[in-house]
mmCIF file of the C-alpha atoms, coordinates in Angstrom:
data_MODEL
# 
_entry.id   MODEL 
# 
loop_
_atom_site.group_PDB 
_atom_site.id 
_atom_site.type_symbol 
_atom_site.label_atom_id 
_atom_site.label_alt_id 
_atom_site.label_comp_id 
_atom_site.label_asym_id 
_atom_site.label_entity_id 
_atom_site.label_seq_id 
_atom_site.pdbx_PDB_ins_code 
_atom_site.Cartn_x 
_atom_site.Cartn_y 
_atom_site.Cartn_z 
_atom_site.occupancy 
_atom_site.B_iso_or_equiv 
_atom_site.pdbx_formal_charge 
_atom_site.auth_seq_id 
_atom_site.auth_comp_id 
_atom_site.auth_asym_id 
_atom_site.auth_atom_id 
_atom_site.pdbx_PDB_model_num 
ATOM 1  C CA . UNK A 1 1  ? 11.167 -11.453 1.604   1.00 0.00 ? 1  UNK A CA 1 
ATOM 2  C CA . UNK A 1 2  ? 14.354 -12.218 0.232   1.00 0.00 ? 2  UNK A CA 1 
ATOM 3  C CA . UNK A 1 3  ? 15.483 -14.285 3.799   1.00 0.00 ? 3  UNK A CA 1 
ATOM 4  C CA . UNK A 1 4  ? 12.141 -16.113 3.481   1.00 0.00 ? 4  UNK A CA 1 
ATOM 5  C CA . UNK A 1 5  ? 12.763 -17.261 0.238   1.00 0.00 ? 5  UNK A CA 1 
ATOM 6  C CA . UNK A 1 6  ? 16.072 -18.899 1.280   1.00 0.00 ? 6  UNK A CA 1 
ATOM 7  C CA . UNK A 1 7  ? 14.462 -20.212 4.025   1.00 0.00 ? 7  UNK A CA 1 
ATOM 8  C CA . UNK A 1 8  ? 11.980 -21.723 2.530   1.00 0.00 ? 8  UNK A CA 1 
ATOM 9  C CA . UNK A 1 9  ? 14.428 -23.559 -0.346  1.00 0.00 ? 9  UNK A CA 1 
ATOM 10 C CA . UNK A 1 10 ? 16.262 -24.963 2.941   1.00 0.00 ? 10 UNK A CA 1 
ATOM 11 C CA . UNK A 1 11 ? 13.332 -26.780 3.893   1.00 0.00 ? 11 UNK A CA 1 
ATOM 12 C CA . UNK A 1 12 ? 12.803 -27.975 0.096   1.00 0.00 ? 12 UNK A CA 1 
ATOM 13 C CA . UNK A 1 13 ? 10.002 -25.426 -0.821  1.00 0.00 ? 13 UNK A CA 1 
ATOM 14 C CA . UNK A 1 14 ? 9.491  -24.077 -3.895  1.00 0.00 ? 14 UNK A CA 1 
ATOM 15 C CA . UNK A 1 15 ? 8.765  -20.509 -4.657  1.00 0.00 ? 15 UNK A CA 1 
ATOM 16 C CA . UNK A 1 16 ? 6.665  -19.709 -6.265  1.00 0.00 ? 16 UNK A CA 1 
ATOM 17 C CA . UNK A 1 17 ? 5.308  -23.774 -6.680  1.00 0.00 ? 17 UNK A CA 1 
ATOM 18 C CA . UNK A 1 18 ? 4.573  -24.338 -2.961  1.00 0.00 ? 18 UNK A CA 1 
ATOM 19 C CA . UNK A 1 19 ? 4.721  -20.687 -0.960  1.00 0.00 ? 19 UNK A CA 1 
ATOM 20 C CA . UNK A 1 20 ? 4.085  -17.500 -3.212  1.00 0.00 ? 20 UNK A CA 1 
ATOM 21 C CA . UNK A 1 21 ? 5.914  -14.155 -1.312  1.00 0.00 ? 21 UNK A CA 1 
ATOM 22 C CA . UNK A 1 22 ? 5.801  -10.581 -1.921  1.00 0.00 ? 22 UNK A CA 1 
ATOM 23 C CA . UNK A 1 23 ? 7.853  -8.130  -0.951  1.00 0.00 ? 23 UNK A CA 1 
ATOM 24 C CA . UNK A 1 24 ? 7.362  -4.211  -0.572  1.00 0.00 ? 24 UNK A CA 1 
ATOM 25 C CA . UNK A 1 25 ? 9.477  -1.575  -1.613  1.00 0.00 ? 25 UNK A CA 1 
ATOM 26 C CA . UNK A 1 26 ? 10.944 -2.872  -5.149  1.00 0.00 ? 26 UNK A CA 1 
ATOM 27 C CA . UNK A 1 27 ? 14.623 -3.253  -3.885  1.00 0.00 ? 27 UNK A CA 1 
ATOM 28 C CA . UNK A 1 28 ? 17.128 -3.524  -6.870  1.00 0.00 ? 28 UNK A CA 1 
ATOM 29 C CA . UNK A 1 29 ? 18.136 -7.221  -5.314  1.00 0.00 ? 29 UNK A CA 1 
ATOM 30 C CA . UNK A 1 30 ? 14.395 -8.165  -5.637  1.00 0.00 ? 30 UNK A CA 1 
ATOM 31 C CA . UNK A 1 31 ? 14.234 -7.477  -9.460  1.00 0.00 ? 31 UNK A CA 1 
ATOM 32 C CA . UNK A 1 32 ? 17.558 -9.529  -9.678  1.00 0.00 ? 32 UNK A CA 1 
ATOM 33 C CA . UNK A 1 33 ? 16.589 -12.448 -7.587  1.00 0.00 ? 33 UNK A CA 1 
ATOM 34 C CA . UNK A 1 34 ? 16.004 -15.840 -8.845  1.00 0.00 ? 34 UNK A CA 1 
ATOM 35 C CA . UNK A 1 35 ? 12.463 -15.875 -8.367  1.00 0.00 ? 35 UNK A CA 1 
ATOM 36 C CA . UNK A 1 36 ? 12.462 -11.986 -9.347  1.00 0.00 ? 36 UNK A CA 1 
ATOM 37 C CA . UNK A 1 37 ? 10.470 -10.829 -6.386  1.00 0.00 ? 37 UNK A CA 1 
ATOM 38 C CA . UNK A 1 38 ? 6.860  -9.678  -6.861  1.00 0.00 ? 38 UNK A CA 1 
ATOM 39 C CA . UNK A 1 39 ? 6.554  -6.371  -5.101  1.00 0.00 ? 39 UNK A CA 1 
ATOM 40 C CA . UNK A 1 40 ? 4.392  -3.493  -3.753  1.00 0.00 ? 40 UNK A CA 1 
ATOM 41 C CA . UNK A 1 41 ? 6.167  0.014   -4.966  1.00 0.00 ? 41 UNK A CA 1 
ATOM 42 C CA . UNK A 1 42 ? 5.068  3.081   -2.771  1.00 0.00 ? 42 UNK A CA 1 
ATOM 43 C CA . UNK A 1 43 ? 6.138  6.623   -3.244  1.00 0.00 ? 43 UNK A CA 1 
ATOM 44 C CA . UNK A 1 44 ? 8.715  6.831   -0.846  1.00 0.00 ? 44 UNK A CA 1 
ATOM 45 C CA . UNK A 1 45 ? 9.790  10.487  -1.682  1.00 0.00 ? 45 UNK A CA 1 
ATOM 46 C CA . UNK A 1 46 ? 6.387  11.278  -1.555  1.00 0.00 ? 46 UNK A CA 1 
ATOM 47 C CA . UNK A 1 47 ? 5.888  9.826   1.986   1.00 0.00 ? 47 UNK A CA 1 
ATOM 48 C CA . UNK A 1 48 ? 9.010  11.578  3.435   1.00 0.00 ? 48 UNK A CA 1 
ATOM 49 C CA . UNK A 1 49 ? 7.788  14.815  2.008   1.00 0.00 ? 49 UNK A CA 1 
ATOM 50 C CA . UNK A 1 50 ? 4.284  14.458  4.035   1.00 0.00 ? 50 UNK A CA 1 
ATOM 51 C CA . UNK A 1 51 ? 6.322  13.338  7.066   1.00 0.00 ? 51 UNK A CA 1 
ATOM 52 C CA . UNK A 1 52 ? 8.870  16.629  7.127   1.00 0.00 ? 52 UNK A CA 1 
ATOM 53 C CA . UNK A 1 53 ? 5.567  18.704  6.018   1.00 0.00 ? 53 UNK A CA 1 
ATOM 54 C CA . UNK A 1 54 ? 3.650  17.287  9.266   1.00 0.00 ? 54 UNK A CA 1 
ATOM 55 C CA . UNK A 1 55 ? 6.489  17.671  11.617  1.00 0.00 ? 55 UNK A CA 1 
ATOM 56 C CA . UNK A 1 56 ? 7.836  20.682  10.714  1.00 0.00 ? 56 UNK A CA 1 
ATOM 57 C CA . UNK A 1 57 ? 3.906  22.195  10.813  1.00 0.00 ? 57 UNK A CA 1 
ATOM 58 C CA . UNK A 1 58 ? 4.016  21.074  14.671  1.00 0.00 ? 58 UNK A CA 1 
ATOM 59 C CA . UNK A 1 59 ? 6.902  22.279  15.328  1.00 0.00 ? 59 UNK A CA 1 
ATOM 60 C CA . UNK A 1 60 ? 5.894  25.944  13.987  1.00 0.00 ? 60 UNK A CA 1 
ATOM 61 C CA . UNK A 1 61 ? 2.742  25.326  16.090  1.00 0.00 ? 61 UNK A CA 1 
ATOM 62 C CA . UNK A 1 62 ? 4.788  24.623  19.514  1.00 0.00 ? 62 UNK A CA 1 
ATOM 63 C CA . UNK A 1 63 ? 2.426  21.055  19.475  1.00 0.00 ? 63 UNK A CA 1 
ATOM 64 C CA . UNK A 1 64 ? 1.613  18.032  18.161  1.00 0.00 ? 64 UNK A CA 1 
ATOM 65 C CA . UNK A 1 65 ? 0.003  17.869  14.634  1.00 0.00 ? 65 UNK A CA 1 
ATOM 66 C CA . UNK A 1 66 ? -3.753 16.615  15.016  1.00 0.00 ? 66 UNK A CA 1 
ATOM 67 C CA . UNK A 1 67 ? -3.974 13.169  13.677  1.00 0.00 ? 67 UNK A CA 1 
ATOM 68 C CA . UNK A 1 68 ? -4.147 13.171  10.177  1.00 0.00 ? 68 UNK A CA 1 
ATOM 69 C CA . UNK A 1 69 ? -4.745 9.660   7.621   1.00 0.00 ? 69 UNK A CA 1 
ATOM 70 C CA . UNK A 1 70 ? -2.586 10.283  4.351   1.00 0.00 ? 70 UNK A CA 1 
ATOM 71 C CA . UNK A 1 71 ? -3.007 8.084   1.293   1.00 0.00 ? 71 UNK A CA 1 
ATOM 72 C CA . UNK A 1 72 ? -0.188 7.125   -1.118  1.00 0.00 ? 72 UNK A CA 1 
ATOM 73 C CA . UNK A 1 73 ? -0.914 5.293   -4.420  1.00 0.00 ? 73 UNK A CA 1 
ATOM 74 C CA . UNK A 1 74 ? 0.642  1.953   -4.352  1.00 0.00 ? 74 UNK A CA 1 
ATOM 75 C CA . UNK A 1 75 ? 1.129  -0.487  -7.248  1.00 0.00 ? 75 UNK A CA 1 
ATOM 76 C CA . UNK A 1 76 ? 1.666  -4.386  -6.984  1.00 0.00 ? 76 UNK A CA 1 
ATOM 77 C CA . UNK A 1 77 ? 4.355  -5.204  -9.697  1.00 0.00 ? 77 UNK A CA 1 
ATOM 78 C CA . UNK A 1 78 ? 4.215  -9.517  -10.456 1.00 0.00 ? 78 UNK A CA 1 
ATOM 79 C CA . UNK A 1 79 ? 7.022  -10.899 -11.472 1.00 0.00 ? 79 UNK A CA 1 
ATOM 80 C CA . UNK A 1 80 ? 8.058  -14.774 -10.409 1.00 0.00 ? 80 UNK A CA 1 
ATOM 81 C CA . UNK A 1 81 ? 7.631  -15.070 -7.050  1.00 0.00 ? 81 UNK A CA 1 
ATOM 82 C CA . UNK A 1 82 ? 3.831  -15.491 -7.021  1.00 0.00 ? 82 UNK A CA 1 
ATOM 83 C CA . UNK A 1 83 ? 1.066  -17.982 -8.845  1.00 0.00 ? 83 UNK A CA 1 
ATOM 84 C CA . UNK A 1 84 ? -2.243 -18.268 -8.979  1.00 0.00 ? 84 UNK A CA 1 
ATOM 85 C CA . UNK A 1 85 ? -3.188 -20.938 -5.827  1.00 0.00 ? 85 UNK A CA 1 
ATOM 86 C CA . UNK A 1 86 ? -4.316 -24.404 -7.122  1.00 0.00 ? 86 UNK A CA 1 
ATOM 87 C CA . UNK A 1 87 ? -7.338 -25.847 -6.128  1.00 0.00 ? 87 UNK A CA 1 
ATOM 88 C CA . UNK A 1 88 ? -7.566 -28.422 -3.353  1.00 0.00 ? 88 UNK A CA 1 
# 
């Protein structure tokens, strides 16, 4: 999000003015960045846990674990990078 950002300011684009961006994962350089960088946080600890859990289940069961759907809370955090659209 960070690369897009710069991107678009090298084709004279304003962000949050013309583009709005998000980013995911709430990196430290995000919250410093000049538009701080609206973000999705995710549990990431969490999400590594049920990964090990599943994979370390299949291995104990000498096969793959059945398909299983896993749902993490998620939170949007707005900072400066995003604004309401204007109307046409």
């Amino acid at each position: 999000a960070l690369g897009l950002i710069e991107g678009l300011r090298e084709r004279g684009l304003d962000v949050p003015g013309d583009v709005s961006v998000i980013g995911v994962d709430d990196s430290l350089p995000g919250r410093l960045s000049r538009p701080k960088l609206t973000t999705i946080t995710m549990p990431t600890a969490a999400a590594g846990r049920m990964a090990v859990d599943l994979l370390l289940a299949s291995v104990a069961a000498g096969e793959a674990a059945p398909r299983t759907t896993a749902r993490l809370e998620t939170h949007l955090v707005i900072r400066e990078s995003t604004q309401r659209a204007s109307s046409p």
